[in-house]
N, C-alpha and C positions, 0 to 999 in steps of 0.2 A: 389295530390297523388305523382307526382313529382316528389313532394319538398320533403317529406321522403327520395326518392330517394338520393338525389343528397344532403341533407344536412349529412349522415353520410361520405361523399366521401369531403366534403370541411373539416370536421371537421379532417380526418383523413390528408387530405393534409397541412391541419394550424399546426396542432401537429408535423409531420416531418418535417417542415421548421423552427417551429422556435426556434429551437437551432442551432444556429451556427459554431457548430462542423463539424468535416470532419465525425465519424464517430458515428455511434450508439452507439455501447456496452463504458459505462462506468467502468470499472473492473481492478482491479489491482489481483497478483495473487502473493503471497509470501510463502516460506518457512522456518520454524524455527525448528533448532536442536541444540541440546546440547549434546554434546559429555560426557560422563560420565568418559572418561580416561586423558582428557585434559584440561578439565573444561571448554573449550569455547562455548559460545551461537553464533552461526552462523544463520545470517537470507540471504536471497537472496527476491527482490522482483522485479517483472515484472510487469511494467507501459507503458501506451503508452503516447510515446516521446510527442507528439503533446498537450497532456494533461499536463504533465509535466513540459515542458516550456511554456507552459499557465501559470500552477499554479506560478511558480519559478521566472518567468519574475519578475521584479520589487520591490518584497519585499524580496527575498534571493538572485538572483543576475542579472544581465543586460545582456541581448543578450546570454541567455544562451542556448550553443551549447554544446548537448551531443555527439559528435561525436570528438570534440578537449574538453576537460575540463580544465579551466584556475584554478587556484589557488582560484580564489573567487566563479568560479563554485563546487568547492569541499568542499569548507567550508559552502556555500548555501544548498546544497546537506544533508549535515552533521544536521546542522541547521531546513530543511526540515522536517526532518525526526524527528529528537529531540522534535518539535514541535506537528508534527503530527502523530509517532508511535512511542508508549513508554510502554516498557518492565519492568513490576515490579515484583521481588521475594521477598518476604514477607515484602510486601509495599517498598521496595528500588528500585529507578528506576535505570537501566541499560542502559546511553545514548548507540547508535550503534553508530561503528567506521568504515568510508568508507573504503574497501579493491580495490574495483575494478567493472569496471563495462564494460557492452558491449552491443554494439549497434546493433538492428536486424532490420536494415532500410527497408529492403523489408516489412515489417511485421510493422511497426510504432512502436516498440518494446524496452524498454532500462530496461537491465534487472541490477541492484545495489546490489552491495554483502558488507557485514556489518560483522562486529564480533565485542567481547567483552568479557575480561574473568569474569567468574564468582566465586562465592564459589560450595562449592560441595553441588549437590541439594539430599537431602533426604526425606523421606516419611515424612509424616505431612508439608510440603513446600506448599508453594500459587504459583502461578503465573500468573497474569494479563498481558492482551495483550490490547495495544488499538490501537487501526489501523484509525485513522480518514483521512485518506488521500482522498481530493479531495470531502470532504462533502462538503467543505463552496463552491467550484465552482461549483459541479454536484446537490448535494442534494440527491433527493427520483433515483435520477438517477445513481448514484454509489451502487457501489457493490466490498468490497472487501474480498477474499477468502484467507484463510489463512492454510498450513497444518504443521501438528505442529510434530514435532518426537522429544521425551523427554525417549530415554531407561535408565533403565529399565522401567520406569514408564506408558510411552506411546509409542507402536509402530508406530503409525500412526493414527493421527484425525485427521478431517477436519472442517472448520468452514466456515461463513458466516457474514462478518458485514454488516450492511446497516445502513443509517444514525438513524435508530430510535433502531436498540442495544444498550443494556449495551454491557461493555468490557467483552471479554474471561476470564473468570477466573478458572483456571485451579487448583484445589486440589489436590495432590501427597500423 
């Protein structure tokens, strides 16, 4: 009788130990707008740092320090992203182009700001979003949130990827 007891209490203890993370929540949190007077697609996305130069280390760039970003950190960055979040309007992808970015250390926080201009988007347009950031490290454990502002067409929507979504596909 127990052993009921105490075998949900080991199982919940194996489960939190064995990911070797600092922190729980896997989640990234971005936003995407298009400016309808300017034509630029401006995205901003909020990552934790710690995941980040996890993911970065070794295949986009070496001892990557968001807090000084070296010339091969920025094009890693770039690279990153091109790889793992890609922006299509009517099937043509839109790499993003690093603007600027800032670090929220108290908070394990680095938030990346991107642009890119576009054509002028009108009714009948697609737009596909695919956000795979941090599936191949996290898995069933990531979660990333996306809000999208596209006036006139869209004031404000919000979305949810997880590793077993299709992409955002947005009809205008």
């Amino acid at each position: 009788m127990r052993f009921y007891k105490i075998l949900p209490l080991l199982c919940i203890l194996f489960f939190s130990t064995s990911f070797s993370s600092s922190h729980p929540i896997k989640l990234t949190s971005s936003l995407i707008e298009i400016n309808p007077r300017t034509n630029i697609l401006s995205m901003e996305c909020r990552v934790f740092m710690d995941d980040f130069t996890f993911s970065m280390n070794d295949t986009f760039t070496k001892n990557f320090n968001a807090s000084n970003l070296s010339k091969e950190d920025l094009e890693g960055i770039e690279d990153y992203f091109e790889r793992y979040y890609k922006i299509f309007i009517n099937d043509k992808i839109y790499t993003l182009t690093y603007i600027s970015s800032e670090v929220f250390e108290k908070h394990n926080v680095l938030s990346i700001k991107f642009s890119n201009k576009i054509p002028v988007i009108a009714e009948g347009d697609q737009i596909c979003i695919e956000n795979t950031l941090f599936f191949e490290d996290f898995d069933f454990l990531q979660s990333n949130r996306i809000t999208v502002r596209i006036p006139p067409f869209i004031s404000e929507d919000y979305y949810e990827i997880t590793s077993l979504d299709k992409p955002i596909t947005l009809n205008l």
